[in-house]
N, C-alpha and C positions, 0 to 999 in steps of 0.2 A: 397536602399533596395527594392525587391521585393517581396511582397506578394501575396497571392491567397487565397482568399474567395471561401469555396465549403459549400455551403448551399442553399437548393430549396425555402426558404422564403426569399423574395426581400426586407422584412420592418428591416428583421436581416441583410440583408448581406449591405442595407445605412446604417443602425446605428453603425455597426463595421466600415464601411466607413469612418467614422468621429472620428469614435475612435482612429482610427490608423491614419487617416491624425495629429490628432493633439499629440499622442505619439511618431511619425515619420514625421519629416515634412522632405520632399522632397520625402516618401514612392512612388512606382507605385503600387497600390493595383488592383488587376486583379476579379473578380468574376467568380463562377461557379455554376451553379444551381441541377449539378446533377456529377457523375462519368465520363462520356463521354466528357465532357465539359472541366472537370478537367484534364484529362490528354491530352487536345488537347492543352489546355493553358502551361502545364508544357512540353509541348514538343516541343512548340514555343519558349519558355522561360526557357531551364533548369537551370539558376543561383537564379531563386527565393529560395529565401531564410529561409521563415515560410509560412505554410499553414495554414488554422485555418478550422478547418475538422467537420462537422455536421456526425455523424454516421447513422443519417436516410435519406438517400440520396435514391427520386425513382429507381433509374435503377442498383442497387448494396447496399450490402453491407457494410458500414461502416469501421469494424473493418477490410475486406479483405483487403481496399482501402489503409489504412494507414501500413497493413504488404507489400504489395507492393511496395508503396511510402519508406517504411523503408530499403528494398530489391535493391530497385533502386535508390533509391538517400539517400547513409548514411548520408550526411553531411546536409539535408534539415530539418529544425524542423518543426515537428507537433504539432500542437494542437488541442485538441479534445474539438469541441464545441459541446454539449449536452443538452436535456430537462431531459436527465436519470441521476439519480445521485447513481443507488446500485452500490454499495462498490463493487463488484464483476466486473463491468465494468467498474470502473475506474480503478480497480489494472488490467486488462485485457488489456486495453490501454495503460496504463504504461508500462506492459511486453513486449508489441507489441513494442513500442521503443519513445512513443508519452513524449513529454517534458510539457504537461501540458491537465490539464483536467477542463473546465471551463464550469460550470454548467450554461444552460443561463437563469435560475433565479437568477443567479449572482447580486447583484447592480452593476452599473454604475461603481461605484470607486471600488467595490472587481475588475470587467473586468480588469481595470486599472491598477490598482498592481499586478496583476497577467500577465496581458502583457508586465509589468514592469521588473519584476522577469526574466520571459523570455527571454529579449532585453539582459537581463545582462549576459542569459548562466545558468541561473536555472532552476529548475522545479519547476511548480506549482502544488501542491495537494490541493482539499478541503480540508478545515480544520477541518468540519465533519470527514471525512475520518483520518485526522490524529487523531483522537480524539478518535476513538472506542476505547473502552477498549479490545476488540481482542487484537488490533496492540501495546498495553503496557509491552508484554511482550520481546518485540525482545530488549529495549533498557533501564535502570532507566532514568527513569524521576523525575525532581527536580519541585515538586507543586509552582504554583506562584512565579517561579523564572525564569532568563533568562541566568544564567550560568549553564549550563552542567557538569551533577556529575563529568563525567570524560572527560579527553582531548586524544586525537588520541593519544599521544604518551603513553598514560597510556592503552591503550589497547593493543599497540604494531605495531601500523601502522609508517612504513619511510618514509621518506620525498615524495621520490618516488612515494609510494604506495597514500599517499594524493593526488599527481598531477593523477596518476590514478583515484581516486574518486573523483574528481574533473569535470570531461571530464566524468564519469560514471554520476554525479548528469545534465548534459546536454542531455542525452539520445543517447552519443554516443556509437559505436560498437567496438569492441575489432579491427580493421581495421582504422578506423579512430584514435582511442590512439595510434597504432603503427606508424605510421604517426604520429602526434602530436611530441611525445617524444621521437622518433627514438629508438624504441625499436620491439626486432623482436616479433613473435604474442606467441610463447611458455611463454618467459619473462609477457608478461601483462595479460595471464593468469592467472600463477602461483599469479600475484600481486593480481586478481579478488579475485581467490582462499582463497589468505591470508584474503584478504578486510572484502567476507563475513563471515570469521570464526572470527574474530576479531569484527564483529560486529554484531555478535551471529544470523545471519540472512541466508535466503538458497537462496533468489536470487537478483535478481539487486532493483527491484521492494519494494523490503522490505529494502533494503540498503539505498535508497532515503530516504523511512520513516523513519530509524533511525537517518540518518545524520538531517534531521527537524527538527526530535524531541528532539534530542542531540540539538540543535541549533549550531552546529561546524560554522567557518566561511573559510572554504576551502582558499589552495592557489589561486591562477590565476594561471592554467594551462597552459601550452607551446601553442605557437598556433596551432589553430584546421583547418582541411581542410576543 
């Protein structure tokens, strides 16, 4: 697997070094210190595979960087590594298409489980963030418990429409699903459509947060490009 490091602090970008050597051994981890840099290395190398993205980058941008990267390579995941933690730019990032938002006041082992998460095809949210009482209304929530009031088929989602949100909870695009599941792009629409009425929510970004917080546990989705 290859990654890329785009952050202008060199004491961040060894200590993820070793984080990812020892979550990924045999990883080639590439670094970048700024945008210019970044896209010199992903243009050497377009099969890398997660990038782990600092949004205050000198010479750009942040959030451009990653709608670009999202625009030109669908099938590469983002992560957005940040000193910012409002609620407004992590759901901002999320919408952009980033598959996780890791605060780097993070500890050590949150980094870890949350690059964990990752590896496996999820998305990571702060759990601040899943926690606002704003975001309580899109879904019930069952207090100090780990099952979920209700199940996907009790809301009315098909097997189908699961393996769509499935590949939707990865930060892929309605392009990449059809691909996946050989389905034409009218078809995984309509499935998006059903998804977010069914889980009383109005975009992708808020769909993640329900499936969380529901604690659902998805199929494995067909594979992905």
């Amino acid at each position: 697997m290859k990654i890329l490091l785009v952050d202008d602090h060199a004491l961040i970008r060894d200590a993820l070094q070793g984080l990812l050597k020892k979550l990924q051994r045999g990883a080639t981890v590439f670094e970048a210190s700024d945008n210019r840099q970044a896209m010199e290395t992903i243009a050497s190398h377009p099969d890398i595979g997660l990038v782990l993205l600092d949004l205050n980058l000198p010479d750009r941008d942040g959030f451009s960087v990653l709608a670009e990267l999202r625009e030109r390579f669908p099938a590469m995941a983002i992560v957005v590594l940040s000193a910012v933690q409002e609620r407004a730019k992590v759901l901002k990032a999320l919408d952009l298409g980033a598959v996780g938002y890791i605060p780097k006041s993070a500890r050590r082992e949150v980094m870890m489980s949350a690059l964990k998460l990752v590896f496996a095809g999820g998305v990571y949210i702060p759990p601040e963030i899943l926690a606002r009482e704003e975001l309580s209304h899109t879904v019930a929530i069952t207090p100090n418990s780990d099952r979920p009031i209700v199940s996907p088929s009790e809301v009315g989602l098909s097997g189908r429409q699961l393996e769509v949100l499935a590949l939707l909870m990865q930060g892929k695009n309605n392009k990449i699903i059809c691909r996946s599941l050989g389905l034409a792009e009218p078809t995984v629409k309509n499935h998006v459509t059903a998804i977010l009425k069914a889980l009383k929510v109005t975009n992708r970004t808020e769909a993640v947060i329900a499936v969380n917080e529901l604690g659902w546990k998805l199929p494995v989705a067909a594979k992905t490009v």
